[in-house]
C-alpha positions, 0 to 999 in steps of 0.5 A: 826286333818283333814288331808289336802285330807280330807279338799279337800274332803270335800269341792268338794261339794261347787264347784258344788252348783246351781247358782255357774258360773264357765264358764265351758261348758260341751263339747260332743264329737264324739264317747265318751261315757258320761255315765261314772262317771264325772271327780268329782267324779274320783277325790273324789274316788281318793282323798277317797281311798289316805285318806283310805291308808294313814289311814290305815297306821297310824293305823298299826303304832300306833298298831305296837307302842301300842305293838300288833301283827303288825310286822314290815315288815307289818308298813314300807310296809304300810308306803311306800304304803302311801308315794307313794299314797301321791306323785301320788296325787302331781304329779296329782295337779303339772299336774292339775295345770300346765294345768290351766296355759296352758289354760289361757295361750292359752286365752290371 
């Protein structure tokens, strides 16, 4: 079963395909570097090192039930790593989003 940043993952690809017109224009501004990792590829990081942590965490579970040498402190550490990477990527689409509605705003 795919997990749902996996999904996301995945399909950033479609988003950068030839010919697709999104509208957007790149933008240089004065003083900023543009050798830099783009803003695609800080999210596929981002979005690939939440899906490693929430892997891991579920290994450490189902080791911890599988009766190996996990202790306990080590699964609910796990866990909570987890749980906080989860909210972070949720507060990041509630500010992503609030954004967009932002700049359509300013357009109408």
């Amino acid at each position: 079963m795919s997990s749902r940043i996996d999904l996301i993952t995945r399909s950033l690809p479609e988003f950068q395909q030839p010919g697709l017109d999104t509208g957007a224009r790149p933008l240089s501004l004065p003083g900023v570097e543009e050798n830099g990792p783009s803003f695609g590829d800080t999210l596929s990081s981002v979005l690939s090192g939440i899906s490693e942590v929430r892997n891991h965490a579920g290994d450490m579970t189902r080791r911890f039930v599988a009766g190996e040498d996990v202790e306990l402190h080590q699964v609910m550490a796990a866990q909570e790593e987890s749980g906080v990477a989860l909210d972070m990527l949720i507060e990041m689409r509630n500010k992503l989003v609030e954004s967009y509605r932002t700049l359509i705003n300013m357009q109408s």
